[in-house]
N, C-alpha and C positions, 0 to 999 in steps of 0.2 A: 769703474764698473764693478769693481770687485765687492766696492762695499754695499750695492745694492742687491738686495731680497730677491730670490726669483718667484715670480709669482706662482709656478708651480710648488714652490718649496714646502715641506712639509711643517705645518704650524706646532705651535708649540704643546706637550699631553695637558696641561692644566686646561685650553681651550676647548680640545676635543670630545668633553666630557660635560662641557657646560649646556645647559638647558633652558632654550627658548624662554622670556618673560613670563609672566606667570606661571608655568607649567613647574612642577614637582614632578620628581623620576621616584616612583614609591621604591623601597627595597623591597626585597626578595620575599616574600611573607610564606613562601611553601612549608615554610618550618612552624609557621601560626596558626595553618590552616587547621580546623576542625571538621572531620566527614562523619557521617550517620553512622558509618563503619566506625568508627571509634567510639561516638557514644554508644552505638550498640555495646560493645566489648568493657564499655565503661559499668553497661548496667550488666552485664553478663557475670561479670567478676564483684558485683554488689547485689547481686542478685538477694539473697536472703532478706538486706534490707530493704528493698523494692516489697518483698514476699510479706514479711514483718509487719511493715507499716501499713501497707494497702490491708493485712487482715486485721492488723486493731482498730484502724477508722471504720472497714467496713462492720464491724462488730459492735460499734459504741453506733452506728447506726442502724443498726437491727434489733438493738435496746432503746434506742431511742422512740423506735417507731412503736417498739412494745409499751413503753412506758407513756408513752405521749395519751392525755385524756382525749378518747375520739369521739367528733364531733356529727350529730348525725339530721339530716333535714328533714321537716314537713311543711309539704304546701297544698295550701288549700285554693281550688280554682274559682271564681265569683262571678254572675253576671249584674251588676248593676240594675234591680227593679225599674220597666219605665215607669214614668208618673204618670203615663196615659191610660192608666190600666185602673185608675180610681175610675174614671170612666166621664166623658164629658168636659175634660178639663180642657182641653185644645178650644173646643167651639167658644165655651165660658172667657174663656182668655180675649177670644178675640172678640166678642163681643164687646164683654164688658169690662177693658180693661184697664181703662183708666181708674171705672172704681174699685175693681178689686185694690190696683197699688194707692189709693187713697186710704182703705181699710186695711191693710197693712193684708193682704191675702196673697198668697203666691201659687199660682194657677201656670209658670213654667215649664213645665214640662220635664221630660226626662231629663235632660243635659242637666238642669239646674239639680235637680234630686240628686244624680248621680255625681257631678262634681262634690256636692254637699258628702256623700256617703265615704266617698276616698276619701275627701280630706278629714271627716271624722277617726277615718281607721288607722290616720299615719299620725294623728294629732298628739300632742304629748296629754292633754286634758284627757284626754280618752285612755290613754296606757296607763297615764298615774291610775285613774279609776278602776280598771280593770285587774291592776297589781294587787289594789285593795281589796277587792270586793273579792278576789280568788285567792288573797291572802300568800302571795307568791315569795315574796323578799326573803323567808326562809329557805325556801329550794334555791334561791337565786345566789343569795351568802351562804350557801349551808354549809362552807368551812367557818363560821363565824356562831353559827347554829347549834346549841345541843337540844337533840334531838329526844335525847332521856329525859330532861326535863323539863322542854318545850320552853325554852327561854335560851336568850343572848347568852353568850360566856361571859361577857364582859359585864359589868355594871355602869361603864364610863357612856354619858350619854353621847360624848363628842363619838365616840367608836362603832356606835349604834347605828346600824342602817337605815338610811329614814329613805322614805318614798322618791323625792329626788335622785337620792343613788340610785336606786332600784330602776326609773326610769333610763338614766344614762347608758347602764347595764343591760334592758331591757331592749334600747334601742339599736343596742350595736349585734342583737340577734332577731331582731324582727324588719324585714322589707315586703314593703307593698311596690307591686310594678304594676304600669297598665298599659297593656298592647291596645297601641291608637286606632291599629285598623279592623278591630274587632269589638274592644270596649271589655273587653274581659281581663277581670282583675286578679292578682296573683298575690295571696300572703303566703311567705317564707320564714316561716323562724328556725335557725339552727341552735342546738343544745344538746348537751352530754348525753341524755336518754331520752330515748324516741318516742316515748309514750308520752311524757309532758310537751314535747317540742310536736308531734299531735295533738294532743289532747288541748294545746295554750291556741294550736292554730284557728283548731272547730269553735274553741269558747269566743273567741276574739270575733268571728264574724257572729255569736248569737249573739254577743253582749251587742254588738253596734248595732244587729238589728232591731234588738229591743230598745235602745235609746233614742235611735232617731224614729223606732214606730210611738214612742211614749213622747218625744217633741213634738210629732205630729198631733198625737189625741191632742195636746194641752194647746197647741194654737188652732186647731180645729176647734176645740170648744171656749177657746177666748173670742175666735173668730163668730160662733156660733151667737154667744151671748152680747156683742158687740150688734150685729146684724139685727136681733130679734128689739133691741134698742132705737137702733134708724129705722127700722120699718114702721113702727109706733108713731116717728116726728115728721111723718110725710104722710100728704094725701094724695100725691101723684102718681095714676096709676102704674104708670111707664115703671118708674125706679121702684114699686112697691113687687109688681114681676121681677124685677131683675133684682130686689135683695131675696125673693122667695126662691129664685134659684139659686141663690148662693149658698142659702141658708140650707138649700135639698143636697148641695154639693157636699158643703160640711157637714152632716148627717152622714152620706155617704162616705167621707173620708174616716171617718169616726169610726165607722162598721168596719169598713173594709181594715182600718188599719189593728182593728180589735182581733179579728179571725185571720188574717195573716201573719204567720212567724216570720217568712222573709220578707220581714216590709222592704229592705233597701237594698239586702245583697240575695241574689239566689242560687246557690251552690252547687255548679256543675258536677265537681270533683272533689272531694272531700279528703282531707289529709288523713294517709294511713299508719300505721308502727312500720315503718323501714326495718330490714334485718340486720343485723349487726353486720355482716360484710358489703352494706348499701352507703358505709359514711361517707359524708364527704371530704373529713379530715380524722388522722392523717392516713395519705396514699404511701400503708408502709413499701410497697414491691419502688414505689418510685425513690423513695428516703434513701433504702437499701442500694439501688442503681447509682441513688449519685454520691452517697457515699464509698461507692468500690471507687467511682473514678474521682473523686478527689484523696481518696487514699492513693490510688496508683499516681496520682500526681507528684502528692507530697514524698512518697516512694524515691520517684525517681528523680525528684529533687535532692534530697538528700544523700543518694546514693552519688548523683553524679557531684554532690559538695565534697564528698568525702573519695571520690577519684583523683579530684584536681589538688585538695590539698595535702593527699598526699602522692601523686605527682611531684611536687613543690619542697617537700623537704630534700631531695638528695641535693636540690637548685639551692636550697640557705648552706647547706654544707661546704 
């Protein structure tokens, strides 16, 4: 009996310390812990370089915002011309419409004009044209430009601005929008100085309304001279009235599009010179804000790099 265990007996210390299957018993980490209180103390005692750094970032951002070329907007509001307003074009259509689209005539209506009108004023054939004809690609390149002697700096043709570039450039400051539940149309060009970036806005909707009022005169009287041709090669009364109204129509279209400047867009709201504190790039009060706070970032990054490693040296010793 002697040599048996009692089961009360007390087991052995290597036992009494072992820990359940999978579980891990962490150590003591209070000596690792990090509290706000200390990095407080951390940046308290680095405080200068918190001070330091947060005012040279915010500084090269207060230059920045000074030095940055500001950029400032003109928009001009447009309402899309109906085409009802030549006058008779609805009844015409529906009449006689199969032969109008035989005679190649377009008696559609507003939607079709006014689709036609936006997609002219966002179209690249229309801005290359408009470049030229206002002779723009100097103002556009005018670091490329001398201005004293009204010619390129360069001589190298490859280096020479040609229309295409002007276009690519021209397009990434010019947007057309159109609010669907109204039909009114919105040009936006943003650029360095307010008075071209006006002044390119108002020209842009006259140029389109003169092109597409000068497409109309020219198929109006292709239309016209076409019409006065068929009516000639028939004797039937029927179709001899109904080219004689066509021919009263284009007449009409003719006038009308002679005596009106907005043939296509008509100008609610007209782009004005914005004032120099209206740009919309750059927002220096905002530059300045976020470079405090990534200054005080970078601040107290460093300061706290420069706690810890030197914390850390009397530990290598």
């Amino acid at each position: 009996m002697s040599d048996q265990t009692p089961s009360s007996g007390r087991q052995p210390t290597s036992q009494a310390y072992q820990s359940p299957p999978g579980y891990i018993i962490a150590a003591d980490s209070k000596t690792d812990e990090i509290s706000l209180l200390d990095i407080l103390r951390a940046l308290n005692r680095h405080r200068w370089t918190v001070i330091v750094i947060t005012g040279l970032v915010t500084l090269l951002s207060v230059a920045a915002a000074l030095l940055i070329t500001p950029v400032y907007r003109a928009e001009v509001l447009v309402m899309p011309v109906s085409g009802e307003s030549v006058g008779g074009l609805s009844s015409l259509a529906n009449q006689f419409g199969g032969l109008t689209s035989l005679m190649g005539i377009n008696l559609s209506g507003d939607q079709g004009n006014s689709a036609e009108a936006v997609a002219t004023l966002k179209s690249r054939a229309f801005a290359i044209q408009f470049l030229k004809e206002e002779d723009l690609l100097p103002i556009i390149f005018n670091d490329k430009w001398d201005s004293e002697h009204e010619r390129w700096k360069t001589e190298n043709q490859a280096d020479i601005p040609t229309l295409q570039d002007g276009f690519r450039s021209f397009d990434k400051i010019r947007t057309v929008s159109v609010d669907n539940s109204t039909g009114l149309v919105t040009l936006t060009i943003d650029w360095t100085d307010p008075s071209f970036a006006a002044s390119w806005a108002n020209l842009m909707v006259e140029h389109v309304n003169q092109l597409l009022r000068q497409r109309a005169i020219w198929q109006a009287e292709k239309s016209l001279s076409y019409l006065r041709k068929e009516v000639e090669k028939t004797d039937v009364v029927e179709l001899q009235q109904a080219i004689y109204r066509l021919i009263e129509n284009s007449i009409n279209e003719i006038m009308l599009a002679n005596v009106r400047d907005e043939y296509a867009f008509r100008v609610v709201d007209p782009a004005v010179v914005v004032e120099e504190e209206d740009r919309i790039w750059p927002q220096r009060k905002l530059i300045v804000a976020v470079g405090f706070l990534i200054g005080g970032l970078i601040g107290c990054f460093v300061a706290l790099t420069r706690d810890f490693l030197q914390s850390q040296v009397p530990k290598l010793d």
